[in-house]
LUMKELUM-408721 format. One record per residue (C-alpha): residue number from 1; x negated, y negated, z. Coordinates in nm, 2 decimals. Last residue first. Layout:
<NUM,<X,Y,Z>>
...
***
This chain:
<337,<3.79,-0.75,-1.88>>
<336,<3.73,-1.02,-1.62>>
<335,<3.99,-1.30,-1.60>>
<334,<3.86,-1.64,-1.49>>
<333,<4.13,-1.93,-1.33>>
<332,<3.95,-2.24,-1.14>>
<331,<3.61,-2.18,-0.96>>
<330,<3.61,-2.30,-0.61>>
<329,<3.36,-2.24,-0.41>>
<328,<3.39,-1.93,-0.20>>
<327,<3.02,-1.86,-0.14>>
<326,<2.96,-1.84,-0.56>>
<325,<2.76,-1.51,-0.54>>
<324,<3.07,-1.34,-0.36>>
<323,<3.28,-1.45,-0.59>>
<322,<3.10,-1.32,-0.88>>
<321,<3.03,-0.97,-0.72>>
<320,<3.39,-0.91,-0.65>>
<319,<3.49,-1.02,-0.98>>
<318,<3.20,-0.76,-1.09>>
<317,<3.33,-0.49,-0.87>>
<316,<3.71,-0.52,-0.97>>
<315,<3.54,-0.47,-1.33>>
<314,<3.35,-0.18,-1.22>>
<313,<3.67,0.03,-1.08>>
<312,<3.79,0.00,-1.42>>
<311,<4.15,-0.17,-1.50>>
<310,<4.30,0.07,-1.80>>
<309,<4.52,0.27,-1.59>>
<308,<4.69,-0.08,-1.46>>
<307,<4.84,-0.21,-1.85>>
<306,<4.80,0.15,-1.95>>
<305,<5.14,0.21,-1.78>>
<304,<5.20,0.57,-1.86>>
<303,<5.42,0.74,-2.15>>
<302,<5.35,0.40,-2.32>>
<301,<5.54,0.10,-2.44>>
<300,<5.79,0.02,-2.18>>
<299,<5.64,0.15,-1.88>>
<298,<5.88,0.12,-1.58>>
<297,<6.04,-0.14,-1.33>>
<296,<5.74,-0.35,-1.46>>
<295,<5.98,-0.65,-1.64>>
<294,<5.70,-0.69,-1.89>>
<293,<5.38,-0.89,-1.97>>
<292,<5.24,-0.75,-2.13>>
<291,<5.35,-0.53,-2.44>>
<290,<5.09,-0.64,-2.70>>
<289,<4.82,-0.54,-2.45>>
<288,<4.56,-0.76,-2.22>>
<287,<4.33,-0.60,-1.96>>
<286,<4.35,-0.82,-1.60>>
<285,<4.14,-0.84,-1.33>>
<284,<4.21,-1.25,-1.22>>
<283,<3.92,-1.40,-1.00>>
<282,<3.93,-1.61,-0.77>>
<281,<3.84,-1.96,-0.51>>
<280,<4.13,-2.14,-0.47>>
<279,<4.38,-2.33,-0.67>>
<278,<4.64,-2.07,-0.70>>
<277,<4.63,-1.71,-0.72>>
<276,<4.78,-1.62,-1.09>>
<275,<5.12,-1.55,-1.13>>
<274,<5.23,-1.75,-1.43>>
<273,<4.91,-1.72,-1.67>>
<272,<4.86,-1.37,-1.45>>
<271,<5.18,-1.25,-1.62>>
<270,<5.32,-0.88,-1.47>>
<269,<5.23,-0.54,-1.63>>
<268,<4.88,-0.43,-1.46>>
<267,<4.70,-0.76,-1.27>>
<266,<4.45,-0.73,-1.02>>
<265,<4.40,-1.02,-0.81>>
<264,<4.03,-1.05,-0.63>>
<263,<4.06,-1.34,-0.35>>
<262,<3.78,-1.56,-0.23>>
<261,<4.00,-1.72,0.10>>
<260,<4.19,-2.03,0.09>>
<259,<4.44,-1.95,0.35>>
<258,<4.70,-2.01,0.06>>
<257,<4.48,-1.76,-0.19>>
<256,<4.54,-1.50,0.14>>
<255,<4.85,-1.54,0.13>>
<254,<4.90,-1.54,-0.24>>
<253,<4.72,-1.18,-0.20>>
<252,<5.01,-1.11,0.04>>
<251,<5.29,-1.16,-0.16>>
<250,<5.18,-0.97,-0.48>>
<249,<4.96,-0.92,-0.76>>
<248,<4.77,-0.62,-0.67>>
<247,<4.49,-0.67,-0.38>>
<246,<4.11,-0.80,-0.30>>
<245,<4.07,-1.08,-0.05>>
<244,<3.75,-1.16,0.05>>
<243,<3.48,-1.28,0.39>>
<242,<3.85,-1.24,0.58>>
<241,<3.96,-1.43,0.88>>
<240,<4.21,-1.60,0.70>>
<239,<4.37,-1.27,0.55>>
<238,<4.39,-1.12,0.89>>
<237,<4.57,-1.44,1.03>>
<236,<4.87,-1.44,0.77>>
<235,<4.87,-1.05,0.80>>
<234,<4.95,-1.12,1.13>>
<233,<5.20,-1.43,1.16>>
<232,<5.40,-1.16,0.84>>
<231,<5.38,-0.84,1.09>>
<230,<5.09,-0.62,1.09>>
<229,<5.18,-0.25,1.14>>
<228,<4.97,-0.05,0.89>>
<227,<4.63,-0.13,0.96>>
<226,<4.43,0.07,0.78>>
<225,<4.04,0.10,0.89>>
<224,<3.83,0.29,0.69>>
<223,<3.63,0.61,0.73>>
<222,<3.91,0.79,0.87>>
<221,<4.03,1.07,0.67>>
<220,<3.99,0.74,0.37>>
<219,<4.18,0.94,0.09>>
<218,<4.45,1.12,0.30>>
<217,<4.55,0.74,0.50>>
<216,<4.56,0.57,0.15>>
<215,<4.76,0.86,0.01>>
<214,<5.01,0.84,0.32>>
<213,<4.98,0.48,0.39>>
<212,<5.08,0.44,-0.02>>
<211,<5.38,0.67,0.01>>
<210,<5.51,0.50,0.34>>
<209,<5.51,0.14,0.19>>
<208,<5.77,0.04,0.44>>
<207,<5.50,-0.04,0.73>>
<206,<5.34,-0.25,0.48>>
<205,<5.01,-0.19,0.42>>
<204,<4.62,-0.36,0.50>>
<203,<4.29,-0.23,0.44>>
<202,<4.00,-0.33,0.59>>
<201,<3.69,-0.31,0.45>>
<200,<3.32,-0.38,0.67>>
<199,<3.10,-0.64,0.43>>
<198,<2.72,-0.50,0.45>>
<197,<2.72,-0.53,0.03>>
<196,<2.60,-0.21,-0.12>>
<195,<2.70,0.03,0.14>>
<194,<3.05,-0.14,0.23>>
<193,<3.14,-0.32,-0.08>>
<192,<3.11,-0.02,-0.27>>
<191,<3.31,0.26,-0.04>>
<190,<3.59,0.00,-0.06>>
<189,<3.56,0.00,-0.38>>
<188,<3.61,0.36,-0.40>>
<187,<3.89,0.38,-0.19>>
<186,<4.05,0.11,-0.40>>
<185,<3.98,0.32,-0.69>>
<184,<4.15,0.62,-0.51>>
<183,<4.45,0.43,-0.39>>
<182,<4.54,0.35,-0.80>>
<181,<4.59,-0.02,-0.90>>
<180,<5.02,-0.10,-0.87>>
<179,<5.16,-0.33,-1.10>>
<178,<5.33,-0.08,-1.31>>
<177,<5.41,0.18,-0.99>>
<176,<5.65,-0.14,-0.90>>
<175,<5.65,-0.40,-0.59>>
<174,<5.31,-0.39,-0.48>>
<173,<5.08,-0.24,-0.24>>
<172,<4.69,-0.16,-0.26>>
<171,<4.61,-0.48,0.05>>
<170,<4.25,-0.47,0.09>>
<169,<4.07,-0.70,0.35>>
<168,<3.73,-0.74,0.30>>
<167,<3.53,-0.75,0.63>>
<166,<3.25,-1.02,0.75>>
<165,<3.14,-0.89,1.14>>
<164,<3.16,-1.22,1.40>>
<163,<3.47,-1.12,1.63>>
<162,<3.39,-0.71,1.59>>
<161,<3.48,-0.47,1.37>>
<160,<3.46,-0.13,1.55>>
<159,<3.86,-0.06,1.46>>
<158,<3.94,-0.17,1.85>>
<157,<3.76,-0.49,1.77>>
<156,<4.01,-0.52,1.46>>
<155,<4.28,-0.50,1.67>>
<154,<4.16,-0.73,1.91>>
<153,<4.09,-0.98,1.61>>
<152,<4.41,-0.93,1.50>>
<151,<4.61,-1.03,1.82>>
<150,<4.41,-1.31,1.88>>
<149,<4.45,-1.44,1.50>>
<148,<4.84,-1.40,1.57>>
<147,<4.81,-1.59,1.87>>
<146,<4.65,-1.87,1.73>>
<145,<4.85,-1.93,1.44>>
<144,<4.76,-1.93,1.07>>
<143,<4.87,-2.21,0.86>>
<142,<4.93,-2.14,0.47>>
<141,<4.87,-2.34,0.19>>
<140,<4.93,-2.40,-0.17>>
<139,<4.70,-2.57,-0.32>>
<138,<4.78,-2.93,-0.40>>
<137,<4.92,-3.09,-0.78>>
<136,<4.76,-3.34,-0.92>>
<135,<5.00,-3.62,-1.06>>
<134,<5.34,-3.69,-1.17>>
<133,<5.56,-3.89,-0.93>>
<132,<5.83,-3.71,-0.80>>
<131,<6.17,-3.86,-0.83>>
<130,<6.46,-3.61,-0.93>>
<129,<6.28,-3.48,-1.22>>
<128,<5.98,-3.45,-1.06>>
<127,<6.08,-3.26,-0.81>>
<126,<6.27,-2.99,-0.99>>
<125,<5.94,-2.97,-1.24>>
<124,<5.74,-2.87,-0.89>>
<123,<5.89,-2.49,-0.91>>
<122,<5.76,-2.43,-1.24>>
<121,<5.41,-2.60,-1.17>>
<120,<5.39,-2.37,-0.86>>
<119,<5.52,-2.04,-1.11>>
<118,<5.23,-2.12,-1.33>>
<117,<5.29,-2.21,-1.75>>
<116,<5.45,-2.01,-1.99>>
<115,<5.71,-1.84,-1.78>>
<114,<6.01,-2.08,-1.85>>
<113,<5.98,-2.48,-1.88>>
<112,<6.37,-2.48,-1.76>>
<111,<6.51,-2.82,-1.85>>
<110,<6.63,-2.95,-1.52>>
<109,<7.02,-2.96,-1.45>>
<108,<7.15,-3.24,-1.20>>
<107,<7.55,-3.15,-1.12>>
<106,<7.49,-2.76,-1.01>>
<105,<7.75,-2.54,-0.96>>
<104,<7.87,-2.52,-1.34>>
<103,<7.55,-2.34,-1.41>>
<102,<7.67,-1.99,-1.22>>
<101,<7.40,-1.82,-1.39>>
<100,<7.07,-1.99,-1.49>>
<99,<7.08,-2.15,-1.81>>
<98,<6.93,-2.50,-1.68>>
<97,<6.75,-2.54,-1.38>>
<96,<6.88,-2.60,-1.05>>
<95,<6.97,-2.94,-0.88>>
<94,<7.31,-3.03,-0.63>>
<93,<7.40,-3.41,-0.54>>
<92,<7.69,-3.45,-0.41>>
<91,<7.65,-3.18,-0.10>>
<90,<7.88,-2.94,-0.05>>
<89,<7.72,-2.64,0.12>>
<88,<7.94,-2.41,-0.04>>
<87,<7.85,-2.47,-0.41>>
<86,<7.50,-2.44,-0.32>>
<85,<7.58,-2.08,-0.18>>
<84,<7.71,-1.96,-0.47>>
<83,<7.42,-2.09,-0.67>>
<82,<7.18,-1.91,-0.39>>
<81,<7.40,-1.58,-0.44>>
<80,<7.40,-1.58,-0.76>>
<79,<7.02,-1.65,-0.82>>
<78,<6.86,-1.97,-0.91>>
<77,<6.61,-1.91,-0.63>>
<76,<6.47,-2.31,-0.64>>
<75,<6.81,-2.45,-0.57>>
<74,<6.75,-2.82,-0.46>>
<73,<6.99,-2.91,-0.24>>
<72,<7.07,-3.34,-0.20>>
<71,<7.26,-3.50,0.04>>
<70,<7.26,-3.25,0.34>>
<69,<7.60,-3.29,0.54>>
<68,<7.48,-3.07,0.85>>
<67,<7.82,-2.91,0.87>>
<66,<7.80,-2.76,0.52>>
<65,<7.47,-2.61,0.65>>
<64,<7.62,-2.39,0.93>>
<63,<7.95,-2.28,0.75>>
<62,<7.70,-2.20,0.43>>
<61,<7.48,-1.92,0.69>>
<60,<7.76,-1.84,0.88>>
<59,<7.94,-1.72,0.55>>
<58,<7.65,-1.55,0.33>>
<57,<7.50,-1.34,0.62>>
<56,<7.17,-1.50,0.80>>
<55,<6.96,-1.71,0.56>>
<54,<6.70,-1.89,0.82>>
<53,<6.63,-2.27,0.84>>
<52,<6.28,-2.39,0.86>>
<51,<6.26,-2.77,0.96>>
<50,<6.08,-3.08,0.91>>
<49,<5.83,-2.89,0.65>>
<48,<5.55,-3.09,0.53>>
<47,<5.34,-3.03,0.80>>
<46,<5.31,-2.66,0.78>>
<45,<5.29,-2.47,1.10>>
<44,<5.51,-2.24,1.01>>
<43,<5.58,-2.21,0.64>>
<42,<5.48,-1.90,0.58>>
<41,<5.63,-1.70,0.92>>
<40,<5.95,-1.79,0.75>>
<39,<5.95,-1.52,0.51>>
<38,<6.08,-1.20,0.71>>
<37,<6.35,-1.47,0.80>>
<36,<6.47,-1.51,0.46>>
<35,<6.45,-1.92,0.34>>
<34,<6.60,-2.25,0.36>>
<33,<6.37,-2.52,0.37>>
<32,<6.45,-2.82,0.54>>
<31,<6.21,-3.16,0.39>>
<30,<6.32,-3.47,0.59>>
<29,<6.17,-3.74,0.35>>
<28,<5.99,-4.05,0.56>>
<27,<5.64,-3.84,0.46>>
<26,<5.70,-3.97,0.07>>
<25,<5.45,-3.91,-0.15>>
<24,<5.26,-3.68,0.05>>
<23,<5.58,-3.50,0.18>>
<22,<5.65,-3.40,-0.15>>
<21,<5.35,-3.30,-0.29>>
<20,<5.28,-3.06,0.04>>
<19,<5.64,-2.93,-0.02>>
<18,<5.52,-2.86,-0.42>>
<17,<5.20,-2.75,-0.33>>
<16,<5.42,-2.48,0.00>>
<15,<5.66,-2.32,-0.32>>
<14,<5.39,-2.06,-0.40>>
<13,<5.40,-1.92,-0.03>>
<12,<5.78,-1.92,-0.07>>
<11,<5.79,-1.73,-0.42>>
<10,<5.49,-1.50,-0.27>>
<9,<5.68,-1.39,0.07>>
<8,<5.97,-1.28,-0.17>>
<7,<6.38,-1.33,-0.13>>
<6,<6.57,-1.70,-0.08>>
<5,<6.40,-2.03,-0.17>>
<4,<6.70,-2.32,-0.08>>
<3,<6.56,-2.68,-0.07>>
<2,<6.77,-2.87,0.16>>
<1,<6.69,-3.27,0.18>>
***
């Protein structure tokens, strides 16, 4: 079977319980996942996944799958360009949810349970409704690969933080200003965890996040480590090797929840009930208002997102405390206000 999960490193971390599912209940399936190439670094490794295919432009990328003759495509991007692409492919049986665009594509329509519950349960409804037994669903899981844990560790050992040292990794990026903590509170954390608790921080940033390096470069002048070049494999292996995880909701703190690491998620406009880490060891930052959650592209209710302003630097501190108390055991979904 094709399943088709174009765009974010989260949406295909967050798609691996539902593969894992899958390939429990019936390891004779072929499961090929079509995704972006920046994302297939997620799913290698995995053994649910027969096969990772990678979107190149729209028309190679539908000639090459309508000449494998796939059965069944589950769509679960629901964008134009995936419905489009469904449509190409050919195969009889095509599954999306309902009232997503392009609808007339798709010949098995799920009812859409919305945002109300977790994006992995979300994504696992497709399943069941085309055969899937019900029943606990797995973490979602990523598998780090040797070299890229080689490469880090030099890195790090270059940084003063040898094999053996615990370190926090830090990621402060995110997709819009709304979702983003600010650098100087991470800075201060980081501060924290390395005078009163022995563990080294590292923080980590996209090579494109060019305003965050800069602030987060001005704030540390060199106390910290920032590792700003780390591809996917990389940032995969850094967040495995981490004593905790503490970042913004975004791609790479559902890494590191995948790699089953204590994580720290603060939340500012988007839904922790739908984008909490899942089933690992965490703690959700998160101060509730009439207005959240939103689309985040701006503030719709204040001059300033107060949704983010509002998150004290000694609330990320007590989630970091608790999780650090607990060892990494598991302890389900907690907010701290």
């Amino acid at each position: 079977m094709l399943i088709v999960r174009l765009r974010s490193l989260g949406d295909v971390v967050l798609l691996t319980p539902a593969l894992s599912a899958l390939h429990s209940w019936r390891p004779d399936l072929r499961l090929c996942v079509l995704v972006e190439k920046f994302c297939a670094p997620v799913l290698e490794g995995n053994p649910a996944v027969a096969e990772i295919l990678l979107m190149e432009n729209f028309v190679a990328t539908a000639l090459k799958l309508r000449r494998r003759h796939f059965p069944i495509v589950y769509n679960q991007h629901a964008g134009p360009t995936s419905a489009l692409l469904t449509a190409a492919i050919g195969a009889p049986k095509r599954v999306c949810w309902t009232r997503r665009q392009f609808s007339f594509v798709y010949n098995v329509l799920v009812p859409d349970p919305g945002n109300k519950i977790h994006t992995v349960e979300h994504r696992i409804e497709q399943f069941y409704a085309t055969g899937l037994p019900h029943g606990p669903i797995p973490p979602a899981k990523v598998y780090p690969q040797q070299n890229a844990r080689e490469a880090v560790a030099k890195q790090l050992e270059t940084l003063e933080i040898s094999r053996d040292a615990a370190y926090a990794m830090i990621h402060p990026g995110g997709k819009y200003f709304t979702k983003r903590w600010a650098i100087e509170k991470f800075v201060a954390l980081a501060q924290w965890l390395k005078t009163e608790k022995s563990i080294a921080p590292v923080f980590s940033a996209g090579t494109a996040e060019t305003e965050i390096l800069s602030e987060l470069r001005r704030q540390c002048r060199d106390e910290f480590a920032v590792l700003d070049s780390l591809d996917v494999r990389q940032l995969i292996a850094l967040a495995a090797g981490s004593r905790i995880f503490i970042g913004n909701d975004s791609g790479p703190t559902h890494i590191a929840a995948a790699t089953g690491r204590p994580v720290v998620a603060i939340f500012g406009s988007s839904s922790s009930v739908h984008w909490r880490p899942w089933q690992t060891a965490h703690r959700v930052v998160q101060n509730d208002f009439p207005c959240n959650p939103c689309a985040g592209d701006r503030c719709y209710a204040f001059a300033e997102p107060q949704c983010i302003l509002s998150v004290t630097l000694a609330q990320v501190q007590n989630a970091c405390e608790a999780l650090l108390s607990e060892s990494g055991q598991p302890v389900g979904a907690k907010k701290i206000q």
